[in-house]
PyMOL Python script that loads the backbone (N, CA, C, O; Angstrom):
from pymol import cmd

cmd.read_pdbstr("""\
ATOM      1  N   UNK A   1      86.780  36.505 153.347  1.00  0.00           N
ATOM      2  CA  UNK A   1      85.644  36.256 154.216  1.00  0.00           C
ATOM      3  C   UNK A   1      84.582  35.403 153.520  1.00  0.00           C
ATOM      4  O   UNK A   1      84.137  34.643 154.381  1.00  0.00           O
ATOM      5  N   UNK A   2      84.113  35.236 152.611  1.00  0.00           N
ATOM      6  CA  UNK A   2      83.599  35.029 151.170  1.00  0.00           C
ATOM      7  C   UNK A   2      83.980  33.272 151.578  1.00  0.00           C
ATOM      8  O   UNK A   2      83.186  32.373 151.856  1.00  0.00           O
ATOM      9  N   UNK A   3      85.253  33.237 151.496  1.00  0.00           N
ATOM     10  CA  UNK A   3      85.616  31.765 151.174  1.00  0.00           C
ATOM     11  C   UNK A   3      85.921  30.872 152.721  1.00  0.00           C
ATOM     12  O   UNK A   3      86.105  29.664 152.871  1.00  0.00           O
ATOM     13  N   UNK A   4      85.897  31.733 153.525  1.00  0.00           N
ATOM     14  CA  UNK A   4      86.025  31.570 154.983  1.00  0.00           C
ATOM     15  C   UNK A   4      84.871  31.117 155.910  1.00  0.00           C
ATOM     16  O   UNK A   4      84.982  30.391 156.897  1.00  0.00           O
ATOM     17  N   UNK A   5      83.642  31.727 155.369  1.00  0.00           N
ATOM     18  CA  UNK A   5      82.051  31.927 155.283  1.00  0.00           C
ATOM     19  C   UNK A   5      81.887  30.338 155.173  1.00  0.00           C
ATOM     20  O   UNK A   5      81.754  29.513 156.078  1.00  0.00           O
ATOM     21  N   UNK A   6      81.932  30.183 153.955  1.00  0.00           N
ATOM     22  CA  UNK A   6      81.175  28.686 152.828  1.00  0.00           C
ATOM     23  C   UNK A   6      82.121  27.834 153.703  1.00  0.00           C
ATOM     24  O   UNK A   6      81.504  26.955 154.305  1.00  0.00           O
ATOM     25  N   UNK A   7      83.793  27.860 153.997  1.00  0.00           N
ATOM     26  CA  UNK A   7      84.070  26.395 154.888  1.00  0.00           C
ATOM     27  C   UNK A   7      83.536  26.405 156.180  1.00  0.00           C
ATOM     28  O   UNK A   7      83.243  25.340 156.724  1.00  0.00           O
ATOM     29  N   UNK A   8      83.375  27.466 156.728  1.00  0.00           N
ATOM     30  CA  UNK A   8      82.429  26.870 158.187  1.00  0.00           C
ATOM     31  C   UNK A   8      81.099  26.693 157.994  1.00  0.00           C
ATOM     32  O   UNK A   8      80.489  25.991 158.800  1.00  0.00           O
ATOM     33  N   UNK A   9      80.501  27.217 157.035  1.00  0.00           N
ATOM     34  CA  UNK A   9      79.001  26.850 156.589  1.00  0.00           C
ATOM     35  C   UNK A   9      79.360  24.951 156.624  1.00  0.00           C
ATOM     36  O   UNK A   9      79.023  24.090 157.436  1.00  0.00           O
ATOM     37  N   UNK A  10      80.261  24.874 155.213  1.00  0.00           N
ATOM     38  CA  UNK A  10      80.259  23.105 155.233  1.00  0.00           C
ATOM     39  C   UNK A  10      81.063  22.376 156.270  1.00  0.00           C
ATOM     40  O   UNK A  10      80.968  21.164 156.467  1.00  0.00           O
ATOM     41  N   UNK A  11      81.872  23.202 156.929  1.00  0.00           N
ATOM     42  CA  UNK A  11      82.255  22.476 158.455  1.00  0.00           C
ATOM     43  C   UNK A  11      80.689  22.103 159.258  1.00  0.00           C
ATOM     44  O   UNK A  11      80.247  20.989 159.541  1.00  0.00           O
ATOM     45  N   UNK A  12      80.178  23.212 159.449  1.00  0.00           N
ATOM     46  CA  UNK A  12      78.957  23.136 160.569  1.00  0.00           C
ATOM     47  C   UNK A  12      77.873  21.672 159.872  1.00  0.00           C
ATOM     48  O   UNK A  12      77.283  20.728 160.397  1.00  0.00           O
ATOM     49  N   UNK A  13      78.037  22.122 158.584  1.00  0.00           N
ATOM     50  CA  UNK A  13      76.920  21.204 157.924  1.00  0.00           C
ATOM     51  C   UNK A  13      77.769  19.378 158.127  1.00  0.00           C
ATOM     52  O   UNK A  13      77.065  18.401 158.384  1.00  0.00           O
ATOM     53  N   UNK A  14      78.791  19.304 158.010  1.00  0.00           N
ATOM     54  CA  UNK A  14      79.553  17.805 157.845  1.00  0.00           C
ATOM     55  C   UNK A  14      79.829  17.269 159.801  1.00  0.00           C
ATOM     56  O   UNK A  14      80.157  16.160 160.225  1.00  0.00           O
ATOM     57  N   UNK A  15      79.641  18.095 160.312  1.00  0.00           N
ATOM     58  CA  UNK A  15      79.290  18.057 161.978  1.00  0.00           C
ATOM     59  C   UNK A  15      77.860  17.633 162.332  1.00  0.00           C
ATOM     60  O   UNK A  15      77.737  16.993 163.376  1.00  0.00           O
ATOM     61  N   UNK A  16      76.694  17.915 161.568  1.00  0.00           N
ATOM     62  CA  UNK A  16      75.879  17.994 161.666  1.00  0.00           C
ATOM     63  C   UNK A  16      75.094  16.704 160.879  1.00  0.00           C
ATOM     64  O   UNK A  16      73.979  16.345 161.256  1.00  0.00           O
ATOM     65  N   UNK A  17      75.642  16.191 159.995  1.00  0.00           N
ATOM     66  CA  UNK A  17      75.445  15.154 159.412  1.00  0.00           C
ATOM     67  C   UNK A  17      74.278  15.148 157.811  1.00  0.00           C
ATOM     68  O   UNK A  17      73.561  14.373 157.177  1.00  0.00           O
ATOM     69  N   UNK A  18      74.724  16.516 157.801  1.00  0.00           N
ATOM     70  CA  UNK A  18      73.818  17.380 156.891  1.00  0.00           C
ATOM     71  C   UNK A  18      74.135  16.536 155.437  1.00  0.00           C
ATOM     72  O   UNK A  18      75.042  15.708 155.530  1.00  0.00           O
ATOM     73  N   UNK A  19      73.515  16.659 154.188  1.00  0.00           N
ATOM     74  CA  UNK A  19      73.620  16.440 153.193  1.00  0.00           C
ATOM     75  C   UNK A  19      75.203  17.652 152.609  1.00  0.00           C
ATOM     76  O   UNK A  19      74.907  18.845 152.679  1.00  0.00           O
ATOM     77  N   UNK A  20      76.358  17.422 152.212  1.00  0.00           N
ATOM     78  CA  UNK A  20      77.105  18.362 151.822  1.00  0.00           C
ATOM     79  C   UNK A  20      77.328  18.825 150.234  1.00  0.00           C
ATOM     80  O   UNK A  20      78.238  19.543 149.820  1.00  0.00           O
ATOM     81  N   UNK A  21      76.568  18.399 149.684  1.00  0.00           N
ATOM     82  CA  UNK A  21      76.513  18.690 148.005  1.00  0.00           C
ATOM     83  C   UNK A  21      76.407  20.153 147.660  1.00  0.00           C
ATOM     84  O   UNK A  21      77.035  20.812 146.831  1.00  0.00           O
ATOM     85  N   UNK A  22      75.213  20.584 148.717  1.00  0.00           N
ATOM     86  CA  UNK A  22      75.206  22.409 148.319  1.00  0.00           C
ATOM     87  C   UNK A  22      76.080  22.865 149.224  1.00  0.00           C
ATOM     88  O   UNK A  22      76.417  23.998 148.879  1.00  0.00           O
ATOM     89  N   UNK A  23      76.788  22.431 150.536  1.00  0.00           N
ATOM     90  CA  UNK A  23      78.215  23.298 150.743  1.00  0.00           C
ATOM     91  C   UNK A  23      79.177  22.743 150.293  1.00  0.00           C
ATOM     92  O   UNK A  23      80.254  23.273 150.565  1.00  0.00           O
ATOM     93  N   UNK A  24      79.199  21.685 149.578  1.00  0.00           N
ATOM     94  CA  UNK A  24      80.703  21.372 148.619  1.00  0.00           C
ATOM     95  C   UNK A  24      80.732  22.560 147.638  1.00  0.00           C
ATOM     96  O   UNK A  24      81.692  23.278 147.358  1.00  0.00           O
ATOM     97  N   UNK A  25      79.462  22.609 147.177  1.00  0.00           N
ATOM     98  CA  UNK A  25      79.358  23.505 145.868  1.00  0.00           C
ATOM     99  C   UNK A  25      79.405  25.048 145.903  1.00  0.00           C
ATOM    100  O   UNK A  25      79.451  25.837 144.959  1.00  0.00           O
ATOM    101  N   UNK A  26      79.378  25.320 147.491  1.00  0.00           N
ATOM    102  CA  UNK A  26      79.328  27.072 147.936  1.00  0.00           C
ATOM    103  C   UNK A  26      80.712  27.009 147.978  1.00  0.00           C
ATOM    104  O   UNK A  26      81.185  27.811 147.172  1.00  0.00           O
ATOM    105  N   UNK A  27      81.611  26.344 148.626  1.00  0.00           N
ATOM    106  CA  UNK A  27      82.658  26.091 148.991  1.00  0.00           C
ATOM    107  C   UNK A  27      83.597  26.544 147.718  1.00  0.00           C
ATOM    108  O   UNK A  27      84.261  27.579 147.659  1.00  0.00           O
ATOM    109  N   UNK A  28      83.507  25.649 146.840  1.00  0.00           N
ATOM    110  CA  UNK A  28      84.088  25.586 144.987  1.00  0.00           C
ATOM    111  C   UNK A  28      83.832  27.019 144.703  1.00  0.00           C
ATOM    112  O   UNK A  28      84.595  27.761 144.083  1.00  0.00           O
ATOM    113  N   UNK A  29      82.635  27.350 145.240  1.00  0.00           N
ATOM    114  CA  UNK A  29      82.407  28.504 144.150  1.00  0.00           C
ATOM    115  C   UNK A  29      83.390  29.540 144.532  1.00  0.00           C
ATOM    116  O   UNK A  29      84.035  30.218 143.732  1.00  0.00           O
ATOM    117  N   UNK A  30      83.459  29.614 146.012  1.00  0.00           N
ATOM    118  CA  UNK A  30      83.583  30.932 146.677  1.00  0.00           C
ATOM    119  C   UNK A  30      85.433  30.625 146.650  1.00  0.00           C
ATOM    120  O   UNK A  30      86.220  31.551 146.847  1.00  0.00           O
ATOM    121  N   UNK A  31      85.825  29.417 146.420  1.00  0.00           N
ATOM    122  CA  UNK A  31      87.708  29.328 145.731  1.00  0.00           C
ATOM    123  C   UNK A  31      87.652  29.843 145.041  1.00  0.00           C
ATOM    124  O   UNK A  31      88.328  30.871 145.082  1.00  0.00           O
ATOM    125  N   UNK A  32      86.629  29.527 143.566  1.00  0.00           N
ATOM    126  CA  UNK A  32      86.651  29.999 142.461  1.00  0.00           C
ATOM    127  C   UNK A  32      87.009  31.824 142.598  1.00  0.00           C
ATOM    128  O   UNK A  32      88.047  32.422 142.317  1.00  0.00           O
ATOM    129  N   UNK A  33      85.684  32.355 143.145  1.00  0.00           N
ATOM    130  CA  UNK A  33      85.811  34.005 143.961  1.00  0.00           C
ATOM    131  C   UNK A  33      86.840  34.347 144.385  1.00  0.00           C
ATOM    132  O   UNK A  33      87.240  35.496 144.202  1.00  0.00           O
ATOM    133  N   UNK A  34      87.437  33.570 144.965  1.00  0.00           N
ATOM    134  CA  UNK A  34      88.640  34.155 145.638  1.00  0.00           C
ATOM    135  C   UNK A  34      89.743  34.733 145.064  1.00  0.00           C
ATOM    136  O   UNK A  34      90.251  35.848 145.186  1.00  0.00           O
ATOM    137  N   UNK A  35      90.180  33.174 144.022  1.00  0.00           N
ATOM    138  CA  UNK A  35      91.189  33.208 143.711  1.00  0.00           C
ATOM    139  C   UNK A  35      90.840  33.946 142.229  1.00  0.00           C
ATOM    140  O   UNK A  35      91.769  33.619 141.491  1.00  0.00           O
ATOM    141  N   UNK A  36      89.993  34.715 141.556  1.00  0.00           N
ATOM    142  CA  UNK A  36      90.048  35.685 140.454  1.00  0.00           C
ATOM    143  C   UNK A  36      90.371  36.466 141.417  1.00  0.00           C
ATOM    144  O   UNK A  36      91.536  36.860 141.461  1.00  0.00           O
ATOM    145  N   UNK A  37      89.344  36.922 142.515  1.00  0.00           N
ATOM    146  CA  UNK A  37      89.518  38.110 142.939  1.00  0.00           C
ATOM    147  C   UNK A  37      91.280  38.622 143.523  1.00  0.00           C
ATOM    148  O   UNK A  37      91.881  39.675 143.310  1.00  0.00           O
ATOM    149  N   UNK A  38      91.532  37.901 143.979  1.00  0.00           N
ATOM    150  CA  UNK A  38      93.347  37.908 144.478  1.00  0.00           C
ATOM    151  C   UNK A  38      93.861  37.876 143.353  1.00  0.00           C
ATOM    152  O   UNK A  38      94.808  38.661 143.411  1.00  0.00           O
ATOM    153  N   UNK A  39      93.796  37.346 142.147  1.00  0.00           N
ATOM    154  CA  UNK A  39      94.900  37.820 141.174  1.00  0.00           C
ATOM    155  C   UNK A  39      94.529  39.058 140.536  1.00  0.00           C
ATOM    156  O   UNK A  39      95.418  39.791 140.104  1.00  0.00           O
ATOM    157  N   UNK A  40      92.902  39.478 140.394  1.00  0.00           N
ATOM    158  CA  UNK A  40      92.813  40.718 140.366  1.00  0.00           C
ATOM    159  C   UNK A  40      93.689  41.669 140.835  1.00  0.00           C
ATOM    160  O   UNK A  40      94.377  42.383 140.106  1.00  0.00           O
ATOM    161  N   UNK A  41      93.680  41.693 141.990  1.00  0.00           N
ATOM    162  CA  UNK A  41      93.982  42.905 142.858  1.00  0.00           C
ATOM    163  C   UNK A  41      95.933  42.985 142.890  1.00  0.00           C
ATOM    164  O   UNK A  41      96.716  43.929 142.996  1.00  0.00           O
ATOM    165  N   UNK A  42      96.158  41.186 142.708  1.00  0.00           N
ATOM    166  CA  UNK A  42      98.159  41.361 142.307  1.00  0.00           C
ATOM    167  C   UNK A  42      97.825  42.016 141.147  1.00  0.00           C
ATOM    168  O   UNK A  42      98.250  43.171 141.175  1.00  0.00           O
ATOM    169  N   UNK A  43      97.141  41.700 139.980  1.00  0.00           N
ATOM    170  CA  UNK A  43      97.517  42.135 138.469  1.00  0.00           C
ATOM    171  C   UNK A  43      97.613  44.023 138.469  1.00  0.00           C
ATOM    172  O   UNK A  43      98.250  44.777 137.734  1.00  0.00           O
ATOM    173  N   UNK A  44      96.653  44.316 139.666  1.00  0.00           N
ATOM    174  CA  UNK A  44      96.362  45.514 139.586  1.00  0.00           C
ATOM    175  C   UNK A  44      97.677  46.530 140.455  1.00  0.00           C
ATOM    176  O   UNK A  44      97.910  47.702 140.162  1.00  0.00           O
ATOM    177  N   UNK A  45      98.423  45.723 141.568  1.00  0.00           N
ATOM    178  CA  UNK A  45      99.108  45.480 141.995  1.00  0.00           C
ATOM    179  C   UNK A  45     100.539  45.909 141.487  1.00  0.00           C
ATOM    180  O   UNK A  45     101.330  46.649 142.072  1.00  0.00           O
ATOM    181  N   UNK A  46     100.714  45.213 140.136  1.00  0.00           N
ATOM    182  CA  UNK A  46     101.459  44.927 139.182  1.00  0.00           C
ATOM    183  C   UNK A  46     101.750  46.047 137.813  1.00  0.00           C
ATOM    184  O   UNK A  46     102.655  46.203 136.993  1.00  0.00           O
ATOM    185  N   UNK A  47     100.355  46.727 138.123  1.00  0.00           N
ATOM    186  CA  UNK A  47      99.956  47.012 136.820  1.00  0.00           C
ATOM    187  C   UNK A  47     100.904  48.689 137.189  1.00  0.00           C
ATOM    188  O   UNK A  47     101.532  49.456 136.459  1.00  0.00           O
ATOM    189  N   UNK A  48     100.577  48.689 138.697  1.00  0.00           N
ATOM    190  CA  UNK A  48     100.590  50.447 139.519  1.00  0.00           C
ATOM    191  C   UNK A  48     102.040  50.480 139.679  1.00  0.00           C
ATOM    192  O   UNK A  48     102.704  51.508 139.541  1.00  0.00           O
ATOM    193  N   UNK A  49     102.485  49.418 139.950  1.00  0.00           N
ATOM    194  CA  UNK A  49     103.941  49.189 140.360  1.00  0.00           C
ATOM    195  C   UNK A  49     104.952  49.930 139.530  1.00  0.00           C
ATOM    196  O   UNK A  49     106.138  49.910 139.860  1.00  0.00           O
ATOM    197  N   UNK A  50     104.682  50.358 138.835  1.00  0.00           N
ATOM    198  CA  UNK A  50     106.105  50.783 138.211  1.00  0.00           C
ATOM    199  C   UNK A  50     107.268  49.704 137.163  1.00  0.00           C
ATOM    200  O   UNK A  50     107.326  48.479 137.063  1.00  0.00           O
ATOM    201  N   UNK A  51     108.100  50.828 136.489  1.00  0.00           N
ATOM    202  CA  UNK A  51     108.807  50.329 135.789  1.00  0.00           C
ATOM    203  C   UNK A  51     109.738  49.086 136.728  1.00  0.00           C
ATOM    204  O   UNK A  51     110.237  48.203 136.030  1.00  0.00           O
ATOM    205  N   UNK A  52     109.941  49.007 138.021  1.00  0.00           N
ATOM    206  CA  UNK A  52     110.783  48.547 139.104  1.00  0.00           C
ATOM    207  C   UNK A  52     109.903  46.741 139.023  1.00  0.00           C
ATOM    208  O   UNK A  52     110.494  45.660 139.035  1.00  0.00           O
ATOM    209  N   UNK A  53     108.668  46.929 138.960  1.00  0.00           N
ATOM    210  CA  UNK A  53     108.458  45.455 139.307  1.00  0.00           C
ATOM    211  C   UNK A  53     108.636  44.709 137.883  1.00  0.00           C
ATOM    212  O   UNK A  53     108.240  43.563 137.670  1.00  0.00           O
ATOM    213  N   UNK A  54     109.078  45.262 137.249  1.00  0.00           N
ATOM    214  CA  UNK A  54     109.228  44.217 135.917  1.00  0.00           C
ATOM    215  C   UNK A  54     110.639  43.289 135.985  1.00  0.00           C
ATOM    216  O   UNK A  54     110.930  42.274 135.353  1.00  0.00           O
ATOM    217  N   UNK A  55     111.564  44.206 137.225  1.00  0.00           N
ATOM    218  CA  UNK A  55     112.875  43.458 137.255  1.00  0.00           C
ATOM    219  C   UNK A  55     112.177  41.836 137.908  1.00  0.00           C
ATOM    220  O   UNK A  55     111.205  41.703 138.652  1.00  0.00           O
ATOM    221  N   UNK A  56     112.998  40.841 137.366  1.00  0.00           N
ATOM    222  CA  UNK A  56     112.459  39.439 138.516  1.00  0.00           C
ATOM    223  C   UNK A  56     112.921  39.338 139.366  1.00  0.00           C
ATOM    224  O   UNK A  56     112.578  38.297 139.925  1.00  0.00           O
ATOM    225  N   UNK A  57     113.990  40.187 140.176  1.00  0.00           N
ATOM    226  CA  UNK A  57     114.141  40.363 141.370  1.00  0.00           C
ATOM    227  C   UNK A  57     112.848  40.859 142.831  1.00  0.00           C
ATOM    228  O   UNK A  57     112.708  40.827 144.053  1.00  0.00           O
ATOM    229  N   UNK A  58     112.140  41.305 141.488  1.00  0.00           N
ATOM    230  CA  UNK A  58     110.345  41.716 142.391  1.00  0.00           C
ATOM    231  C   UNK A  58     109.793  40.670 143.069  1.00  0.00           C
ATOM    232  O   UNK A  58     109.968  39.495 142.746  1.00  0.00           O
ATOM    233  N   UNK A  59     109.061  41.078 144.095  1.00  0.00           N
ATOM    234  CA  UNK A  59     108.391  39.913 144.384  1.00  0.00           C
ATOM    235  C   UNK A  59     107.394  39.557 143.763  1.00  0.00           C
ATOM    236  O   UNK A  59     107.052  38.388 143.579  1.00  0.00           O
ATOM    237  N   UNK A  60     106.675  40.823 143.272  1.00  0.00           N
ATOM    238  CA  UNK A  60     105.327  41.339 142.779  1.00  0.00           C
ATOM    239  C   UNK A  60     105.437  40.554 141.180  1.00  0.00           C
ATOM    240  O   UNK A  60     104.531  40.526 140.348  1.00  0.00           O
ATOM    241  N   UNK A  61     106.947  39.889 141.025  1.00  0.00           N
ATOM    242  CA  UNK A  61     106.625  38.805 139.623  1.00  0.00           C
ATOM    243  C   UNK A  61     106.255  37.791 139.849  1.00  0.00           C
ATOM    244  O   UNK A  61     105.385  37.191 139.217  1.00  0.00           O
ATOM    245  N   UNK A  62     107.126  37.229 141.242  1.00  0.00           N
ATOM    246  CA  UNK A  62     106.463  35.604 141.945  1.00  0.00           C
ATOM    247  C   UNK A  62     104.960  35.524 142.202  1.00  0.00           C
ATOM    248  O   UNK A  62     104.237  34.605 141.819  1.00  0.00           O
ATOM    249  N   UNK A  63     104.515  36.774 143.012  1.00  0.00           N
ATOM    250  CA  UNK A  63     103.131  36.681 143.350  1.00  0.00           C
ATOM    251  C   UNK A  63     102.190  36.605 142.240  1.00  0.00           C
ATOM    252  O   UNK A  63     101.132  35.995 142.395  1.00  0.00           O
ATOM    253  N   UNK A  64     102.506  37.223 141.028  1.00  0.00           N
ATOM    254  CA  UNK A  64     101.613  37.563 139.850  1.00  0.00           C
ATOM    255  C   UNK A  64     101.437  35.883 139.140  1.00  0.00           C
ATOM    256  O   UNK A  64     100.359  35.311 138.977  1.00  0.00           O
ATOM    257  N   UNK A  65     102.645  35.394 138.836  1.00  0.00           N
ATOM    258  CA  UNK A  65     102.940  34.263 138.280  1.00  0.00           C
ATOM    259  C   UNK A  65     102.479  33.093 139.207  1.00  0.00           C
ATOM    260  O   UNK A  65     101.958  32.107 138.686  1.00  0.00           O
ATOM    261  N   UNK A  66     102.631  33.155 140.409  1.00  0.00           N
ATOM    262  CA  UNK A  66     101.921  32.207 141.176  1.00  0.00           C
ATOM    263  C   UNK A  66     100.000  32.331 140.987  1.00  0.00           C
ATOM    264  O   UNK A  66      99.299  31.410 140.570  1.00  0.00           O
ATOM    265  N   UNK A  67      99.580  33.474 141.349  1.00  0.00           N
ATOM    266  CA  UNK A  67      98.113  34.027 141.231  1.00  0.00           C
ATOM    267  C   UNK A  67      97.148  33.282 140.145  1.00  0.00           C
ATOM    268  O   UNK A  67      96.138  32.578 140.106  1.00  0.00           O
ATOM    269  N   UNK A  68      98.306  34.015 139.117  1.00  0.00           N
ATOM    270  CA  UNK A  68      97.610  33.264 137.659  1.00  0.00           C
ATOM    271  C   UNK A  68      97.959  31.707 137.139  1.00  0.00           C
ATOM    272  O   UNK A  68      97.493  31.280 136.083  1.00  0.00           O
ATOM    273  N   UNK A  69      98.830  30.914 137.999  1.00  0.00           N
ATOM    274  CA  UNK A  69      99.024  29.558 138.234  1.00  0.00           C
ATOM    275  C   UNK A  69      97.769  28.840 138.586  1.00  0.00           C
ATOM    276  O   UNK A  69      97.197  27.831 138.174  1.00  0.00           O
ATOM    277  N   UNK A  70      97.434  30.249 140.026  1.00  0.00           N
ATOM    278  CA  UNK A  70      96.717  29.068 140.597  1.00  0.00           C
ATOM    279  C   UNK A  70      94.846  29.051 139.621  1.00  0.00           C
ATOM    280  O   UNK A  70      93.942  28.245 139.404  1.00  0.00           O
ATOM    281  N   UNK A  71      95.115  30.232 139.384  1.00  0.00           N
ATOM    282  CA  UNK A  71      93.843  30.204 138.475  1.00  0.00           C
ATOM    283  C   UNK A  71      93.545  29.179 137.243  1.00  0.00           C
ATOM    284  O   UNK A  71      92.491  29.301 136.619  1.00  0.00           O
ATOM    285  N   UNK A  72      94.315  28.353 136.963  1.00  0.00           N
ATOM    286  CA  UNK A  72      94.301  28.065 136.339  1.00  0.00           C
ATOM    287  C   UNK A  72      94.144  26.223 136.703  1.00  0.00           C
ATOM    288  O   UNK A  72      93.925  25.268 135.958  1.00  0.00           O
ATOM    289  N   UNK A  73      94.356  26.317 138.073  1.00  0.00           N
ATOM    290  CA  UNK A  73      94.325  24.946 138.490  1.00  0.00           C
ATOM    291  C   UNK A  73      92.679  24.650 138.252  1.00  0.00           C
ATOM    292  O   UNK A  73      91.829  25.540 138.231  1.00  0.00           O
ATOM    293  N   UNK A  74      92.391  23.091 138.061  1.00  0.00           N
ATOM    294  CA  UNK A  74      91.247  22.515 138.151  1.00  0.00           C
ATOM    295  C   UNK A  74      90.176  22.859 139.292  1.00  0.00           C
ATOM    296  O   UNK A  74      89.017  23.162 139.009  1.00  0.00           O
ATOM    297  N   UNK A  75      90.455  22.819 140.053  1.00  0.00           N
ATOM    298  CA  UNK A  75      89.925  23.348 141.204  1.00  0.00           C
ATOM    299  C   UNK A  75      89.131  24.418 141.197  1.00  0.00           C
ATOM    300  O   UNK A  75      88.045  24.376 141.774  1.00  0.00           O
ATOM    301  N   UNK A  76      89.366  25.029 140.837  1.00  0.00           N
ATOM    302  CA  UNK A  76      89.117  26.864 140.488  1.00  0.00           C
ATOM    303  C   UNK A  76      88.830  27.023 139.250  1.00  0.00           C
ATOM    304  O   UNK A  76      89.295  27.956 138.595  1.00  0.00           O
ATOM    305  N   UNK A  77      87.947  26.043 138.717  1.00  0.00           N
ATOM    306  CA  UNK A  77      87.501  26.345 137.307  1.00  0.00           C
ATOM    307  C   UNK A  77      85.813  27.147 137.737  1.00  0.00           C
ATOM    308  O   UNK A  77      85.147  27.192 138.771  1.00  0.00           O
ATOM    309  N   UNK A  78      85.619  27.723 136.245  1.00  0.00           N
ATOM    310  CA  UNK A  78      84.534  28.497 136.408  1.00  0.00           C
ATOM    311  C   UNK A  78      83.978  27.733 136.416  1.00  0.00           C
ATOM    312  O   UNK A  78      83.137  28.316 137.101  1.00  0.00           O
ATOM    313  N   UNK A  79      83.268  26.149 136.191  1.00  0.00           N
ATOM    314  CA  UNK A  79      82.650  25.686 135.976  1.00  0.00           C
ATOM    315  C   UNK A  79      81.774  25.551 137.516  1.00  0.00           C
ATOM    316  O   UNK A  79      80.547  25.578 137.616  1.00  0.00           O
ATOM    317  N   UNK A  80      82.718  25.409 138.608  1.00  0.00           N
ATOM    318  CA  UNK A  80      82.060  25.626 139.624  1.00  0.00           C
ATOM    319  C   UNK A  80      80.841  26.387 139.993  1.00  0.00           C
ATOM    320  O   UNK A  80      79.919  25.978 140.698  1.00  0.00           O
ATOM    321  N   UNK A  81      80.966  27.646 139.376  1.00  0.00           N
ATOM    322  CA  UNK A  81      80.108  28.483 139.785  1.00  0.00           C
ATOM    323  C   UNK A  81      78.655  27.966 138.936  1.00  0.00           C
ATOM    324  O   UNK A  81      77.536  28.179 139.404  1.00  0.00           O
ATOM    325  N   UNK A  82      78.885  27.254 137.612  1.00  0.00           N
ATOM    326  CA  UNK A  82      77.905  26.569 136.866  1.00  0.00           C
ATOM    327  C   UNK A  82      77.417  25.585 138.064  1.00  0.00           C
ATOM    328  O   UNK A  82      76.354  25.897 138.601  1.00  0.00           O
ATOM    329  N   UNK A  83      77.793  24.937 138.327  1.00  0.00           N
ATOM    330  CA  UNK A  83      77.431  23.726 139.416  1.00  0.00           C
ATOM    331  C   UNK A  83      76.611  23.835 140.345  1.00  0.00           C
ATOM    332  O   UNK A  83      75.788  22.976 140.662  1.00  0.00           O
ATOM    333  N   UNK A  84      76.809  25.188 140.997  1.00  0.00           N
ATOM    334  CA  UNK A  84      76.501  26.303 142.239  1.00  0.00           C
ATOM    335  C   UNK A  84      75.160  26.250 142.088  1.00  0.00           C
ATOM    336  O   UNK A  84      74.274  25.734 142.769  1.00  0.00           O
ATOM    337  N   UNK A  85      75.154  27.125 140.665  1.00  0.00           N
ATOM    338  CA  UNK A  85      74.002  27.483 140.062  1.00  0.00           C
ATOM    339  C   UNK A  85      72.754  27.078 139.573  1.00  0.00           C
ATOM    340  O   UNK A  85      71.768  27.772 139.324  1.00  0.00           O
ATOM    341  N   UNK A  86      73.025  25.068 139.397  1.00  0.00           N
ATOM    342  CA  UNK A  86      72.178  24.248 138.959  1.00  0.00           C
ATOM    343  C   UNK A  86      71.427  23.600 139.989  1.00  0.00           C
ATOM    344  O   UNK A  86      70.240  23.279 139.930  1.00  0.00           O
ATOM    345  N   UNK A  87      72.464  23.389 141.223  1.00  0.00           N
ATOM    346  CA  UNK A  87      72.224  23.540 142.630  1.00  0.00           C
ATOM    347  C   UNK A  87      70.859  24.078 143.011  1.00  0.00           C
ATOM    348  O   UNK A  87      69.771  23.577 143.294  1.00  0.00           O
ATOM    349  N   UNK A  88      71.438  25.504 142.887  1.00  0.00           N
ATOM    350  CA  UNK A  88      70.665  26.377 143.763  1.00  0.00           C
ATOM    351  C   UNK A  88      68.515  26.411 143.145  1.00  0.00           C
ATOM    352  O   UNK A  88      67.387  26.514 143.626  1.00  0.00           O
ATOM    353  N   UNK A  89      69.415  26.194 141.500  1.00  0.00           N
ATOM    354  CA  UNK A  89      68.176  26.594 140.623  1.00  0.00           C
ATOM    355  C   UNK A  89      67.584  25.156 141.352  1.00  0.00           C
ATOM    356  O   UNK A  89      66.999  25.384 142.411  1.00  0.00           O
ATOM    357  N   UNK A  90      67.631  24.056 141.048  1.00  0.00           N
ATOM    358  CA  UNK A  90      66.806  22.703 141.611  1.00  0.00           C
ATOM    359  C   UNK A  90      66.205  23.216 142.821  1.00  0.00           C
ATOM    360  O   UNK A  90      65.013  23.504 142.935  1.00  0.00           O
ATOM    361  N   UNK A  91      67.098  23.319 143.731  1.00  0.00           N
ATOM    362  CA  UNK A  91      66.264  23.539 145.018  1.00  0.00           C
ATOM    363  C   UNK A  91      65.482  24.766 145.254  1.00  0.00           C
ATOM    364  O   UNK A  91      64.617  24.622 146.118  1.00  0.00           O
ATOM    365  N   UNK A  92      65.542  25.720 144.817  1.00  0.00           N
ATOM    366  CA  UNK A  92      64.000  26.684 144.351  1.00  0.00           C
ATOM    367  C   UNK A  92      62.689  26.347 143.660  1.00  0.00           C
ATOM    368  O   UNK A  92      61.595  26.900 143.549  1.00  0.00           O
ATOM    369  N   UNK A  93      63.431  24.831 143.098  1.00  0.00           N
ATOM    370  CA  UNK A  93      62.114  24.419 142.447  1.00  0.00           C
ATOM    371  C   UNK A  93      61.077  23.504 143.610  1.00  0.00           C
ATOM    372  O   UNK A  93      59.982  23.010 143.342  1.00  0.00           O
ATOM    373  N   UNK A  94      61.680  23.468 144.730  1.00  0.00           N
ATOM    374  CA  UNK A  94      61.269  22.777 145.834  1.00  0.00           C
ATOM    375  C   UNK A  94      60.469  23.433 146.634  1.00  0.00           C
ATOM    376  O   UNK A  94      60.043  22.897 147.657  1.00  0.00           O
TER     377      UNK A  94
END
""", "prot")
cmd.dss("prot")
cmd.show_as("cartoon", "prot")
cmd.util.cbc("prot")
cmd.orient("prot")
């Protein structure tokens, strides 16, 4: 919901003819959110599973190994949330 939120925020705003720099940057952040939070919850997933998901016949190995793939993509760097943040701080100074 989190990351669902921020694209119709920057849908509404790129309809609107709005400046999109601070919903590009809600947008990034809230991938960023997402995608820890979802490999969280596989790792945890993973963790409860039993001696059974260690076979690679599991699915719960694809999902884990994909999760922490994607975390790792550019996209979904923490740095985003730095970006967010420099953002947000400027325009409070307004």
């Amino acid at each position: 919901l989190v990351h669902r939120d921020a694209v119709e925020t920057a849908l509404a705003a790129a309809y609107a003819g709005d400046d999109l720099g601070g919903a590009h940057a809600a947008v990034a952040a809230a991938s960023v959110y997402t995608v820890e939070t979802c490999a969280e919850v596989i790792a945890d997933l993973f963790r409860y599973g039993g001696g059974r998901v260690l076979s690679l016949a599991s699915p719960l190995q694809r999902y884990l190994r994909d999760a922490l793939a994607a975390c790792q993509h550019i996209g979904v760097s923490e740095e985003n949330y730095e970006r967010l943040g420099r953002l947000r701080l400027a325009l409070a100074d307004r």
